[in-house]
Every structure is written in structure tokens, then in C-alpha cells.
C-alpha positions, -999 to 999 in steps of 0.1 A, spaced: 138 543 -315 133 512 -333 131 499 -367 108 483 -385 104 462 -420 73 455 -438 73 437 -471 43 454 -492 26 435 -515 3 458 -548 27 482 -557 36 482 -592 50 519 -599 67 548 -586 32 566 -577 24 534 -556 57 539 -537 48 575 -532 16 566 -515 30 538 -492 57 565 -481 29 591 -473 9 567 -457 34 552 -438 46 591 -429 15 599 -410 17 575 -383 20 589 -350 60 579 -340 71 578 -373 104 596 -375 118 581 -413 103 562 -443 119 545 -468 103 522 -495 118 503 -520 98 495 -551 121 470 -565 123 448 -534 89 460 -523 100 466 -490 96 494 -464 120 506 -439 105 529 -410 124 540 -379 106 553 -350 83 544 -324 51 533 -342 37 505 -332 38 474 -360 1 470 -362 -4 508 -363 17 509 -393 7 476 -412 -30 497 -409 -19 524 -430 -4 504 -459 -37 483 -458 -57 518 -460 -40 530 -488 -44 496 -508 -22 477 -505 -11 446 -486 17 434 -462 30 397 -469 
């Protein structure tokens, strides 16, 4: 199990962190999510592959720097 760190880029308020969590949540090998709004960074652990995951933050509107 692995960990991964993606800085997001459009999120602006605690609803926006919310939906980055829950978007990041439902990627197959996902085990943990944790964002940060303040640094506007998100910390998943699991097996998910990077690409897989930088998807989901992209489909929920928002972009990774």
C-alpha cells in the first residue's frame, strides 16, 4: 500500500474539499483520503493508480498542479 500526494488546484471552501475527498474516495484501491484546504493538498493511501486518481479530481472540477 502506497501513498500518494496530489496538490489540487480550484478549491476555495470547505464544500470544495468535501467533493475532492468523495471523488478521490471512489477510486478503485483507495483505502484513505485526506485533503487539506489550507495547503490544497491531498493525501490518499492505497493502491490506486496516480493517473486514475488525478482523473477524478479533474471530473469533479478541479485541477492538479
Amino acid at each position: 500500500m502506497g501513498q500518494t500526494i496530489l496538490k489540487i488546484d480550484g478549491m476555495t471552501c470547505n464544500h470544495c474539499k468535501m467533493r475532492a475527498e468523495k471523488a478521490l474516495q471512489g477510486v478503485s484501491g483507495v483505502e484513505s483520503v485526506k485533503v487539506d484546504l489550507a495547503s490544497k493538498e491531498a493525501v490518499i493511501t492505497g493502491s490506486a493508480e496516480r493517473e486514475k486518481l488525478i482523473k477524478a479530481v479533474v471530473d469533479a472540477g478541479y485541477t492538479v498542479a
